[in-house]
gemmi code that builds the backbone of each chain (N, CA, C; Angstrom):
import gemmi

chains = {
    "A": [
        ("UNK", (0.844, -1.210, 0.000), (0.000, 0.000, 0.000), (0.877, 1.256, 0.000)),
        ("UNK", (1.629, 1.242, 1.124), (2.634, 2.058, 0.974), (3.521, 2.039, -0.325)),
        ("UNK", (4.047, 1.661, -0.747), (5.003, 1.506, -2.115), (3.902, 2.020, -3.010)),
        ("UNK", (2.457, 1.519, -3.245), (1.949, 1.924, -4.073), (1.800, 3.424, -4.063)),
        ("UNK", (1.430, 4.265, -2.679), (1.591, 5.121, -2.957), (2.454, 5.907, -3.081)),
        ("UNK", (3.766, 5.624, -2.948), (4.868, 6.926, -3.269), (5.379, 6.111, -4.404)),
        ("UNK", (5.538, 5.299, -4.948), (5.925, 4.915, -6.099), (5.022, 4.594, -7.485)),
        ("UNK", (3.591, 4.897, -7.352), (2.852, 4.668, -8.256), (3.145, 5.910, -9.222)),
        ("UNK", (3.620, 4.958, -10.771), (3.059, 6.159, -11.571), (2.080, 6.343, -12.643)),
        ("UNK", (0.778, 6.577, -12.177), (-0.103, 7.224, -12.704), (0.095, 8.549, -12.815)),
        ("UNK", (0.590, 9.427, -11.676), (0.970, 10.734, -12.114), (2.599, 10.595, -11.724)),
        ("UNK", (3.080, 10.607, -12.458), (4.699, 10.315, -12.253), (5.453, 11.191, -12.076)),
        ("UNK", (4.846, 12.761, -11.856), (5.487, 13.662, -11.116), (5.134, 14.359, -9.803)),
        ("UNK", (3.936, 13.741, -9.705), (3.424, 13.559, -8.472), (4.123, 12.082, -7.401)),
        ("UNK", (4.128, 11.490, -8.164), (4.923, 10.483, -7.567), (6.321, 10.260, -7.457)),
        ("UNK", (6.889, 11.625, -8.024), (8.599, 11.891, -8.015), (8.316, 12.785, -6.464)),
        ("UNK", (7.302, 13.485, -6.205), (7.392, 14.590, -4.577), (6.901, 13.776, -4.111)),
        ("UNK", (6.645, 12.578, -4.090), (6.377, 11.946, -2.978), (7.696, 11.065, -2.621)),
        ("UNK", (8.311, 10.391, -3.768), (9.923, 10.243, -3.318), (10.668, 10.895, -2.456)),
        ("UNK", (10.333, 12.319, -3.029), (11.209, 12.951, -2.089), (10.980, 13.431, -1.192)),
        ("UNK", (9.788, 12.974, -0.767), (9.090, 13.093, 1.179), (9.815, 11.969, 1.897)),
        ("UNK", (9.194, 10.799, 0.770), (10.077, 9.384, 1.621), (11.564, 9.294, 1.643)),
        ("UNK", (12.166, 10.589, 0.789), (14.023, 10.259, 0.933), (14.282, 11.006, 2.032)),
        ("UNK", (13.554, 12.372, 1.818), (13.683, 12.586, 3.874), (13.466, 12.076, 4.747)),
        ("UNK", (12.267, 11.247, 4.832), (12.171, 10.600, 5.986), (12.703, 9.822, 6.439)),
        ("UNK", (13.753, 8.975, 5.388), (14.470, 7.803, 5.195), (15.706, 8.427, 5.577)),
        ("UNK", (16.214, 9.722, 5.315), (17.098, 10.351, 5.372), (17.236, 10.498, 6.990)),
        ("UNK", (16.285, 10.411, 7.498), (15.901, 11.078, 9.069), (16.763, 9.661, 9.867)),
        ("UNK", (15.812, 8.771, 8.882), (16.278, 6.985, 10.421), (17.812, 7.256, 9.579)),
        ("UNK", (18.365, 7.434, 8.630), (19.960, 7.120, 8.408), (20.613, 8.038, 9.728)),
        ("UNK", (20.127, 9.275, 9.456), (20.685, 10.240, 10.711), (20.588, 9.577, 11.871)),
        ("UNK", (19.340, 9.193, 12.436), (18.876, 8.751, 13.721), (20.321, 7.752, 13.825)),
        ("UNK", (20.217, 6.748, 13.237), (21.095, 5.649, 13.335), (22.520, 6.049, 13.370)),
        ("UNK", (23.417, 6.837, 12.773), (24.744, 7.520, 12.957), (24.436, 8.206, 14.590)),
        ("UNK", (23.704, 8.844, 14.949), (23.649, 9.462, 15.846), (23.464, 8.140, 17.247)),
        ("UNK", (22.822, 7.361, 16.800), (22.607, 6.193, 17.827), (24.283, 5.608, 17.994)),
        ("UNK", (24.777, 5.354, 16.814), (25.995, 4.589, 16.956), (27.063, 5.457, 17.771)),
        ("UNK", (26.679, 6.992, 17.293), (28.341, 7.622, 17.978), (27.834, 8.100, 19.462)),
        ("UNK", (26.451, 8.079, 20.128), (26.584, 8.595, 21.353), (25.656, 7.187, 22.122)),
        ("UNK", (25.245, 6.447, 21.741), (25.063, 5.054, 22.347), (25.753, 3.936, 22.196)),
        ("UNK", (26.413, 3.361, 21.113), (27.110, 1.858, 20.609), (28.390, 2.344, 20.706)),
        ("UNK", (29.133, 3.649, 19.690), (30.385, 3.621, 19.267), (31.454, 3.500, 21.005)),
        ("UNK", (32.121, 2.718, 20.618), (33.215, 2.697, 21.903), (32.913, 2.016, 22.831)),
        ("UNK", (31.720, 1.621, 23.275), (30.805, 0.701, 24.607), (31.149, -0.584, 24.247)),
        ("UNK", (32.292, -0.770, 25.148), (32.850, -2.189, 25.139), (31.829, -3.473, 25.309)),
        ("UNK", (30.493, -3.294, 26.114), (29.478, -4.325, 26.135), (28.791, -4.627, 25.317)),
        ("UNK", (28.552, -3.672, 23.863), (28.237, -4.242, 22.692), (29.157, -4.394, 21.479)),
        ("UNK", (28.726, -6.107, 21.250), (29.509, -6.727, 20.241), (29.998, -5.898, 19.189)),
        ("UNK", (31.353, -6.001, 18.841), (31.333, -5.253, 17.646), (30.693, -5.029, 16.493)),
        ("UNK", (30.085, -6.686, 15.870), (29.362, -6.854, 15.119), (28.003, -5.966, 15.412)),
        ("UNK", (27.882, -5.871, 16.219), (26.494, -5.075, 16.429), (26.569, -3.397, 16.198)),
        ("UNK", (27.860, -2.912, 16.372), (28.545, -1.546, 16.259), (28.756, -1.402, 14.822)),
        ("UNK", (29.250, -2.249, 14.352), (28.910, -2.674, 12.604), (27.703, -2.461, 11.874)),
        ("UNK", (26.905, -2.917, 12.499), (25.646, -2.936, 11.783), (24.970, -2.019, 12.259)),
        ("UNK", (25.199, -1.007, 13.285), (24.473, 0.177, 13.298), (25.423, 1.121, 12.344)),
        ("UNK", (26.445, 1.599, 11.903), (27.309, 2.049, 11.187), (26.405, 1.688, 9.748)),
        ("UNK", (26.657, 0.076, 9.087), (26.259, -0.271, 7.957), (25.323, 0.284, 8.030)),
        ("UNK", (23.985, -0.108, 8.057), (22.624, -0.016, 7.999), (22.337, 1.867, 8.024)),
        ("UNK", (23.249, 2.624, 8.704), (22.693, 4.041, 8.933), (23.275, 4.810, 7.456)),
        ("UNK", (24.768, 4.195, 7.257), (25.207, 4.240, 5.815), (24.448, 3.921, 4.563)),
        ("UNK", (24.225, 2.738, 4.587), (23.517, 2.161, 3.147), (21.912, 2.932, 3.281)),
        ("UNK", (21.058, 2.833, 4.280), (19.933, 4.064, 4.196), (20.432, 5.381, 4.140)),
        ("UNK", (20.905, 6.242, 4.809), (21.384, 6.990, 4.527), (22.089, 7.799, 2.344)),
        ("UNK", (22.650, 6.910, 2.230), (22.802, 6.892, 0.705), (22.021, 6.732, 0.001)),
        ("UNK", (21.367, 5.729, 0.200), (20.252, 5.630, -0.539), (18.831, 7.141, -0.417)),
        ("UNK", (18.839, 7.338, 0.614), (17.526, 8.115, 0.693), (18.801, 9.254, -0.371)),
        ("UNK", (19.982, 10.019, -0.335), (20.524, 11.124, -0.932), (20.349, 10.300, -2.060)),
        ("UNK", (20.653, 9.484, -2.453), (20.433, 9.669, -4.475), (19.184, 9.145, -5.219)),
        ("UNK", (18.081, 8.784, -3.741), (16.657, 8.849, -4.500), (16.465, 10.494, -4.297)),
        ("UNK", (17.036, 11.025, -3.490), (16.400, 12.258, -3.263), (17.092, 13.159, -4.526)),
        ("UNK", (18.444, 13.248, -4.924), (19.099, 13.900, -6.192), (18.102, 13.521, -7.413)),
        ("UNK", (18.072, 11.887, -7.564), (17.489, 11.741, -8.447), (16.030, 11.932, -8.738)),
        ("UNK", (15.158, 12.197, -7.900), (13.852, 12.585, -8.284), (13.949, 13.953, -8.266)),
        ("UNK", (14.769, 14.948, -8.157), (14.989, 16.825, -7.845), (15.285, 16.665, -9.542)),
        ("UNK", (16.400, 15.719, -9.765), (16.986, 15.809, -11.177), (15.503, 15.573, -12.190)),
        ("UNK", (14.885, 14.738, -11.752), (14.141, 14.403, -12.809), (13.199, 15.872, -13.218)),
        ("UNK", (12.783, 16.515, -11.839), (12.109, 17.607, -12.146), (12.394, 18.346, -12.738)),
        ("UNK", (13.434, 18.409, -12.534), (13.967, 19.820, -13.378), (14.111, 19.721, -14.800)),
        ("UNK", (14.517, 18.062, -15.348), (14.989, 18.210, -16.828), (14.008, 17.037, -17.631)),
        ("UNK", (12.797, 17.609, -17.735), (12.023, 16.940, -18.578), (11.864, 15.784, -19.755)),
        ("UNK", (12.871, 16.268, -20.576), (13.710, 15.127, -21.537), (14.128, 13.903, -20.548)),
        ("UNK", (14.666, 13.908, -19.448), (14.962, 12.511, -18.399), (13.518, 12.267, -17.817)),
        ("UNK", (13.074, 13.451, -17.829), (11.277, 12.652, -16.792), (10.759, 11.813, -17.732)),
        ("UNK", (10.659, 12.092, -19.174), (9.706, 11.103, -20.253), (10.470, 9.766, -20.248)),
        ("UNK", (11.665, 9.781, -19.933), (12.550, 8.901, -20.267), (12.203, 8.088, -18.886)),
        ("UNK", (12.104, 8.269, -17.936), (12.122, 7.692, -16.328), (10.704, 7.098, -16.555)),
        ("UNK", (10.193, 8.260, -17.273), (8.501, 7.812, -16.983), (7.839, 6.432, -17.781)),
        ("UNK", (8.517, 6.416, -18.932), (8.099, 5.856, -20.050), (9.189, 4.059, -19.466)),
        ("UNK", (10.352, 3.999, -18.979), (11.188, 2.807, -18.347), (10.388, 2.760, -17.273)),
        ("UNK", (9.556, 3.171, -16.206), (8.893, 3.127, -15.639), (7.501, 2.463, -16.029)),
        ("UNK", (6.724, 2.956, -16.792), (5.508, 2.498, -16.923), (5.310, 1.475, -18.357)),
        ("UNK", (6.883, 1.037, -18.190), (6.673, -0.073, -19.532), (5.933, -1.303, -19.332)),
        ("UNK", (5.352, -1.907, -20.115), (4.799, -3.428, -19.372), (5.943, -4.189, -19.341)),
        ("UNK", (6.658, -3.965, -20.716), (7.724, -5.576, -20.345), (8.558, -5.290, -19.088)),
        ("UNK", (8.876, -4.157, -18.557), (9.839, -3.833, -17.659), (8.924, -4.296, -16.713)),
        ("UNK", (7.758, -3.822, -16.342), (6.715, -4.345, -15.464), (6.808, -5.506, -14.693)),
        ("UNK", (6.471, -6.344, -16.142), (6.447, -8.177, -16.107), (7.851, -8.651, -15.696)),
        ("UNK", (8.950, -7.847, -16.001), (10.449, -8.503, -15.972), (10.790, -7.971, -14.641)),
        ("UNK", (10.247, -6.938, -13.920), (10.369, -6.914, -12.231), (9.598, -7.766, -11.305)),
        ("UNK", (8.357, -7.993, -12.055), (7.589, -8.709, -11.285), (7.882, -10.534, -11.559)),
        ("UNK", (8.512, -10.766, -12.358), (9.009, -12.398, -12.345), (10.223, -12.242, -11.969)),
        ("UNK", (11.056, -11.090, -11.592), (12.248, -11.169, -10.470), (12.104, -11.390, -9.523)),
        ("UNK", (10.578, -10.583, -9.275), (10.310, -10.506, -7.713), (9.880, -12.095, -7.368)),
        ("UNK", (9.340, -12.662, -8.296), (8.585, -13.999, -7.880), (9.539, -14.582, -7.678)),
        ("UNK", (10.646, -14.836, -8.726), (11.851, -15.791, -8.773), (12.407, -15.764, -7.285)),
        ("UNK", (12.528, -14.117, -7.020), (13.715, -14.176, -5.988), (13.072, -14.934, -4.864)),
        ("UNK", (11.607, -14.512, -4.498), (10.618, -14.729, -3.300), (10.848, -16.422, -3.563)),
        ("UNK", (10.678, -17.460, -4.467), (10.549, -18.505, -4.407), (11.936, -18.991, -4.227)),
        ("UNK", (13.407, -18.300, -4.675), (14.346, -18.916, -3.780), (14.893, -18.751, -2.506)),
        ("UNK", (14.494, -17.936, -2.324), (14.320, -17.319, -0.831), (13.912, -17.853, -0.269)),
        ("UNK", (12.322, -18.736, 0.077), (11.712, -19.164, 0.728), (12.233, -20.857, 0.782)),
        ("UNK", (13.013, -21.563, -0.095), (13.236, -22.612, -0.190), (14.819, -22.682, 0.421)),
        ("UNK", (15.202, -22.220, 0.259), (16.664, -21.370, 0.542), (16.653, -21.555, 2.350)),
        ("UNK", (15.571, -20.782, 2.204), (15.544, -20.630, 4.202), (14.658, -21.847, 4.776)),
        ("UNK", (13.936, -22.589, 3.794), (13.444, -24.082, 4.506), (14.672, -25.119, 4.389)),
        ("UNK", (15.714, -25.078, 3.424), (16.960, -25.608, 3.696), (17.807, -25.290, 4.733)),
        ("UNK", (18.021, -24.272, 4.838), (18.935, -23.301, 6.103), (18.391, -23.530, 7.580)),
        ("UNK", (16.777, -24.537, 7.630), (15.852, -24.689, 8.939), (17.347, -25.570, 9.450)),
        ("UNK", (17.259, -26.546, 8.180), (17.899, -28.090, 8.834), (19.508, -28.068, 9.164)),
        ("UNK", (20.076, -26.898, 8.531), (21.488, -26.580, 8.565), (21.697, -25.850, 10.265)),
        ("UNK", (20.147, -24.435, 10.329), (21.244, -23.691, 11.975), (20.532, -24.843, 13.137)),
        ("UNK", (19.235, -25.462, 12.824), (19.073, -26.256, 13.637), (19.845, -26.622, 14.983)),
        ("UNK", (20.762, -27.461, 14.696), (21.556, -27.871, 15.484), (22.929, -26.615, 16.248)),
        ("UNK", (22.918, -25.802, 15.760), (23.903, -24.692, 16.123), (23.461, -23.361, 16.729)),
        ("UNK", (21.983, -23.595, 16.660), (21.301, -21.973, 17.388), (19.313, -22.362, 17.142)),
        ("UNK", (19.429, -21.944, 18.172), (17.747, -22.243, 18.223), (17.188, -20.784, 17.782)),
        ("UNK", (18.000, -19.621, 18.441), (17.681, -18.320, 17.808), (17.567, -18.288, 16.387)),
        ("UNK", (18.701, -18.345, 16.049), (18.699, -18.432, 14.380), (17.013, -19.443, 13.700)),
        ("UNK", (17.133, -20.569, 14.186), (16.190, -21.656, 13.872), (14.805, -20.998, 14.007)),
        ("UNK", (14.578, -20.179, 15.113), (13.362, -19.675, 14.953), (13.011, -18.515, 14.542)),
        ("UNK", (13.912, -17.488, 13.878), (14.231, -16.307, 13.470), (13.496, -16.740, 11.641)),
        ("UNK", (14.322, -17.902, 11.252), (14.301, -18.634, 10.081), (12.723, -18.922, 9.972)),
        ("UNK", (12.482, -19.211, 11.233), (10.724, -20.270, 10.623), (9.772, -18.910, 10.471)),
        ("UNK", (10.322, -17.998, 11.362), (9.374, -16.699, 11.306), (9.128, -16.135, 10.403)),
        ("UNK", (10.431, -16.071, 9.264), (10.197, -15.669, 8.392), (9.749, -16.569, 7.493)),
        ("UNK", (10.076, -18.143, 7.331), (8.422, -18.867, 6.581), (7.563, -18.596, 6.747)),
        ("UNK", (7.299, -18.434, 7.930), (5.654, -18.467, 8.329), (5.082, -17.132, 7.697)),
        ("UNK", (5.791, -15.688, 7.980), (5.358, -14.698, 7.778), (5.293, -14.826, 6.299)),
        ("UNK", (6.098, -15.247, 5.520), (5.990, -15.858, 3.708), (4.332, -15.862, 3.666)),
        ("UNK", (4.969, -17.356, 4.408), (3.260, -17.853, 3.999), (1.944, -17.423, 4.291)),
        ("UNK", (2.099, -16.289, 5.565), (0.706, -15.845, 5.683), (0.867, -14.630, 4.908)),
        ("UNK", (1.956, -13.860, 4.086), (1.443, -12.864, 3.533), (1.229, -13.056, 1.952)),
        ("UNK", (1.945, -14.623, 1.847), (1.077, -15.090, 0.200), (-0.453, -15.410, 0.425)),
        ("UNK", (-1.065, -16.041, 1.731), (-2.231, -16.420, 1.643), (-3.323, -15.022, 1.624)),
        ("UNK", (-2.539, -14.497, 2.060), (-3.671, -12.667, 2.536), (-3.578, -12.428, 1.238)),
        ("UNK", (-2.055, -11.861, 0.494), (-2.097, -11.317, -1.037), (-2.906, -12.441, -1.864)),
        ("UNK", (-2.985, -13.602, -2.138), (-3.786, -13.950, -2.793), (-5.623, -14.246, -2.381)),
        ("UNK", (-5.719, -13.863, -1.198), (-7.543, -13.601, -1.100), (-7.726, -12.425, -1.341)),
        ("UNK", (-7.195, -11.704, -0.972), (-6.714, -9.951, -1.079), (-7.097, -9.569, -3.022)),
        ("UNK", (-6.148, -10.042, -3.816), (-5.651, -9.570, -5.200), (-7.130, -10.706, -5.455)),
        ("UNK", (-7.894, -12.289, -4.921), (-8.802, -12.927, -5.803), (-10.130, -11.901, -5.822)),
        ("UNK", (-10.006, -10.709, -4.766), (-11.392, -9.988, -4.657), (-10.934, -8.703, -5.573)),
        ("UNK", (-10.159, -8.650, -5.946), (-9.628, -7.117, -6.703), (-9.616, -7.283, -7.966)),
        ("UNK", (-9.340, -8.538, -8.016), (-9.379, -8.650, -9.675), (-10.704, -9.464, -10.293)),
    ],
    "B": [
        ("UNK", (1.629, -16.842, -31.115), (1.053, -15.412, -31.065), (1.866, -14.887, -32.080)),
        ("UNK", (1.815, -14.055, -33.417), (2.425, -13.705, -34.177), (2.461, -12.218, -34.414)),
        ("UNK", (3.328, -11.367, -34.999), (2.564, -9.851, -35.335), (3.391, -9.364, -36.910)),
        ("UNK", (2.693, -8.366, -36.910), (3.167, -7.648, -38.250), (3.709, -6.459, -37.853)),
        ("UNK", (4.292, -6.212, -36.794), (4.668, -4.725, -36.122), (5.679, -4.213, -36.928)),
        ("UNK", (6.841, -5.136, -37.461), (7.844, -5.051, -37.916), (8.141, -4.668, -39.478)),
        ("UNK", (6.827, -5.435, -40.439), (6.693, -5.012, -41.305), (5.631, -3.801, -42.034)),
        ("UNK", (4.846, -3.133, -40.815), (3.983, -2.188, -40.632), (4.808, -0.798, -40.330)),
        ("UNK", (6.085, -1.524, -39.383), (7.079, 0.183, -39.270), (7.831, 0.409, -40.245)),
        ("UNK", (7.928, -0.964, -40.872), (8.951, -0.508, -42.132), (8.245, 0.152, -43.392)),
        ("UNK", (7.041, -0.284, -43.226), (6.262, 0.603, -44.633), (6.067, 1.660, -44.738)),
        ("UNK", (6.000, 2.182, -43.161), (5.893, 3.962, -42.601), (7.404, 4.435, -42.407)),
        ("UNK", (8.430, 3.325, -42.865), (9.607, 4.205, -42.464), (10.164, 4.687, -41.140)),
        ("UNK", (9.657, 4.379, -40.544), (9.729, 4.579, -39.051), (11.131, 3.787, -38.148)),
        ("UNK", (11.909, 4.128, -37.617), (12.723, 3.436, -36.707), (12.159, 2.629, -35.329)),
        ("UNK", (12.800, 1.772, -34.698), (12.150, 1.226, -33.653), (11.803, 2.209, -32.779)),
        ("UNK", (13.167, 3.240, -32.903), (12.900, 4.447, -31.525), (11.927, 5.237, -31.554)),
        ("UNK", (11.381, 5.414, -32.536), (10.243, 6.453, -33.073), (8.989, 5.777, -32.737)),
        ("UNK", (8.581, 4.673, -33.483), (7.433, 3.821, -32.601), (7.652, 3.257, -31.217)),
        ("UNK", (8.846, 3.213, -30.520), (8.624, 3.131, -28.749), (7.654, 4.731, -28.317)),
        ("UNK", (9.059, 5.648, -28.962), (8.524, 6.776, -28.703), (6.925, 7.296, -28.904)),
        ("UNK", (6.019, 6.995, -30.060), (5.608, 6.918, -30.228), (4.061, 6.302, -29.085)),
        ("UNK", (4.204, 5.451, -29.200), (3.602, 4.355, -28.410), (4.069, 4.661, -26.642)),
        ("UNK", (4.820, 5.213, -26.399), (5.464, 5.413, -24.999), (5.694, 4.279, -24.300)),
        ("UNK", (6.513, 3.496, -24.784), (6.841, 2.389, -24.428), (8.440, 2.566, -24.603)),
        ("UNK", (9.509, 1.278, -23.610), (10.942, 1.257, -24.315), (11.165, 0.758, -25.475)),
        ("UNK", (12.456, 1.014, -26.410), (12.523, 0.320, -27.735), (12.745, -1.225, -27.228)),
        ("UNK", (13.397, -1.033, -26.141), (13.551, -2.730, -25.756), (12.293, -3.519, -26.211)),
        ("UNK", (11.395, -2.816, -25.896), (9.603, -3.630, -25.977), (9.251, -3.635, -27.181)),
        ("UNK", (9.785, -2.910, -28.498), (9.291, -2.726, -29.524), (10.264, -4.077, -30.125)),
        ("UNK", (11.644, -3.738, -29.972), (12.686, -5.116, -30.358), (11.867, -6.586, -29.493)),
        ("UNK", (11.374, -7.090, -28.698), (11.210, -8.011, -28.268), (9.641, -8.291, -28.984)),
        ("UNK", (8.789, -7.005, -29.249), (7.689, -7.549, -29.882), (7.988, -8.337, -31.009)),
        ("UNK", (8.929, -6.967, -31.677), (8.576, -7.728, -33.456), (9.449, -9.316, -33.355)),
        ("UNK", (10.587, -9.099, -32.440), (11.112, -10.412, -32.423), (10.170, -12.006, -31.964)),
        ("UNK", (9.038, -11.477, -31.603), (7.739, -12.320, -30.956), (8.504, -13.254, -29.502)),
        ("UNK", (9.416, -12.550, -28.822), (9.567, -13.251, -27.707), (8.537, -12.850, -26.554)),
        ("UNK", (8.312, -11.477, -26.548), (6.943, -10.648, -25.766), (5.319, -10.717, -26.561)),
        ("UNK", (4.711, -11.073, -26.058), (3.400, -11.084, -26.489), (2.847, -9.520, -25.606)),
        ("UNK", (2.792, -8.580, -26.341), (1.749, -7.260, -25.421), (0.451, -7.156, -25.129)),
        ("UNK", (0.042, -6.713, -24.068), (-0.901, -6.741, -23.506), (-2.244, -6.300, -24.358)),
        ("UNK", (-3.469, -6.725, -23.540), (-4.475, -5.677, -24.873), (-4.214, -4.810, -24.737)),
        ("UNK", (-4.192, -3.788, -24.112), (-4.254, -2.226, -23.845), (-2.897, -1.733, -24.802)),
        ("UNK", (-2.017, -2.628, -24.850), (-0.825, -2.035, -25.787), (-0.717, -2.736, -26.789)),
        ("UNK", (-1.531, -4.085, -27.210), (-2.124, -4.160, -28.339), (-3.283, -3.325, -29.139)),
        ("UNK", (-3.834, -2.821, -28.199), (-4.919, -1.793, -29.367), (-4.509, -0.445, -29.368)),
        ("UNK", (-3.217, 0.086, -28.421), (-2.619, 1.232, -29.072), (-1.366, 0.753, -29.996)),
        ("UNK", (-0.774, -0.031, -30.500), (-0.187, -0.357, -31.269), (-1.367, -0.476, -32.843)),
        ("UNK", (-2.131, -0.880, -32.606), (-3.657, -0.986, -33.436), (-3.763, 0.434, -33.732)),
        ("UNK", (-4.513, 1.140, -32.788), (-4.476, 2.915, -32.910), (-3.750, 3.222, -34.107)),
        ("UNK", (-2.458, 3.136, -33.289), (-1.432, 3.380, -33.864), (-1.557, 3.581, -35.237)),
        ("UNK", (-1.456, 1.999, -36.309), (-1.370, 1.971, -37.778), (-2.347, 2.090, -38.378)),
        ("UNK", (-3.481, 2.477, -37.388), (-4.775, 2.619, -38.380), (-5.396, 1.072, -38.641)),
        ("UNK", (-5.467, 0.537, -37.827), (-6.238, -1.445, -38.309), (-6.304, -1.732, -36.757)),
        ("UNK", (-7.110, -2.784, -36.918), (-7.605, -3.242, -35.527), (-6.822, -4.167, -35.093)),
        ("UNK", (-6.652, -4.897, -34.153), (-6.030, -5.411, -33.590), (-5.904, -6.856, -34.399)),
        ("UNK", (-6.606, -7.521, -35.084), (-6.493, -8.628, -35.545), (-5.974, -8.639, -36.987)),
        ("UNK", (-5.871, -7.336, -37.642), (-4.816, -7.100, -38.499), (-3.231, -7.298, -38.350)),
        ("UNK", (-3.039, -6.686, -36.943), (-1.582, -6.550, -36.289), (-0.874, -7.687, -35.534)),
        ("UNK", (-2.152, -8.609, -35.142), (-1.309, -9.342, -33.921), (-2.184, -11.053, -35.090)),
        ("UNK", (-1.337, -12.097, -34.947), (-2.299, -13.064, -35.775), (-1.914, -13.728, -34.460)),
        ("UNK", (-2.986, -15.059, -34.637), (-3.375, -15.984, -33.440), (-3.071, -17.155, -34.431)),
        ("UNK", (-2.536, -17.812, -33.998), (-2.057, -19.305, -34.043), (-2.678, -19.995, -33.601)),
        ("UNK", (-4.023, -21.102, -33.611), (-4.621, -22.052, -33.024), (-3.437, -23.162, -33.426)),
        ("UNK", (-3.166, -23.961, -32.178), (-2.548, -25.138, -32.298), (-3.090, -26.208, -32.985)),
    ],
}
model = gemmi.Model(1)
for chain_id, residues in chains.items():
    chain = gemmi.Chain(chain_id)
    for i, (resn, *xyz) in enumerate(residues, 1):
        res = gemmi.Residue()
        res.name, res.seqid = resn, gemmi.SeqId(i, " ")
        for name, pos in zip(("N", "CA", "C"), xyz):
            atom = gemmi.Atom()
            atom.name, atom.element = name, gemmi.Element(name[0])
            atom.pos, atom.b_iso = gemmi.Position(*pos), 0.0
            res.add_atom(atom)
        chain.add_residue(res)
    model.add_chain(chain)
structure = gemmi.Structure()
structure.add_model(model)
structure.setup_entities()
């Protein structure tokens, strides 16, 4: 629902200012998270490094990301010749169909991927083991919702 | 699923980029039509139709097995 609405393009320059609401806001948790790491995690010998890592990573890679969705939807406004061009790779069908059988592909190795990976942390972490089923389970109840969901819509 | 897209742009002279453009679609989609690896949708089968002036069963032929 969300994705649909800041990324739908029916009006595709309406849906470029809404990008760039969500690259601020996105921009906000990257900040939040640098700011968490250098006056809560950075240097506090009681949390794992790995964990000091991944507040660093994670505030980085959002962080970047929200600045060059945010350049790139300012850019698009301004230079029209790239908006038809964004708009038109955007609202292609084959591009459509060729994201949406990525998305399936990836979702179906993913999900088989991590019913293999049950029988592998099994024995080495029960955390992991049930971290793993959560996310089957959550699979499977959000294919069963999307498909009663999409059998009444369509 | 078969089409005539290919020999319909060539009679108008037209480049692939001009009928993507055209049509507002990528040329990628125009190369994969006429190549018949993409079958297009109705909605971009009957503006491809629009398009040359003929209806859709002029442009696109059906193959019964």
């Amino acid at each position: 629902m969300l994705a649909k609405f800041i990324f739908s393009s029916d009006d595709f320059e309406k849906s470029l200012r809404r990008r760039r609401l969500f690259a601020l806001g996105m921009l906000l948790v990257g900040i939040t998270g640098f700011l968490c790491f250098l006056f809560l995690v950075n240097g506090n010998e009681d949390i794992p490094s790995f964990i000091q890592g991944f507040y660093m990573g994670a505030a980085t890679g959002i962080s970047l990301g929200s600045v060059v969705l945010l350049i790139r939807s300012t850019y698009l406004l301004r230079h029209p010749g790239a908006l038809k061009k964004a708009r038109i790779k955007e609202t292609d069908e084959r591009e459509k169909q060729i994201t949406n059988d990525a998305f399936r592909l990836a979702g179906a190795v993913t999900f088989f991927t991590v019913a293999a990976a049950l029988f592998v942390v099994l024995p080495f972490s029960f955390a992991a083991f049930y971290a793993l089923l959560a996310v089957m389970a959550l699979y499977s109840i959000v294919f069963l919702i999307a498909g009663f969901v999409l059998s009444k819509k369509l | 699923m078969t089409n005539r897209i290919a020999a319909l742009r060539k009679e108008r002279r037209l480049s692939q980029a001009e009928l993507a453009d055209a049509l507002e679609v990528t040329r990628q989609t125009i190369i994969s039509l006429e190549s018949g690896r993409y079958n297009a949708s109705l909605l971009l089968a009957y503006k491809i139709a629009k398009y040359f002036g003929m209806t859709i069963e002029d442009v696109f032929l059906f193959e019964e097995e």
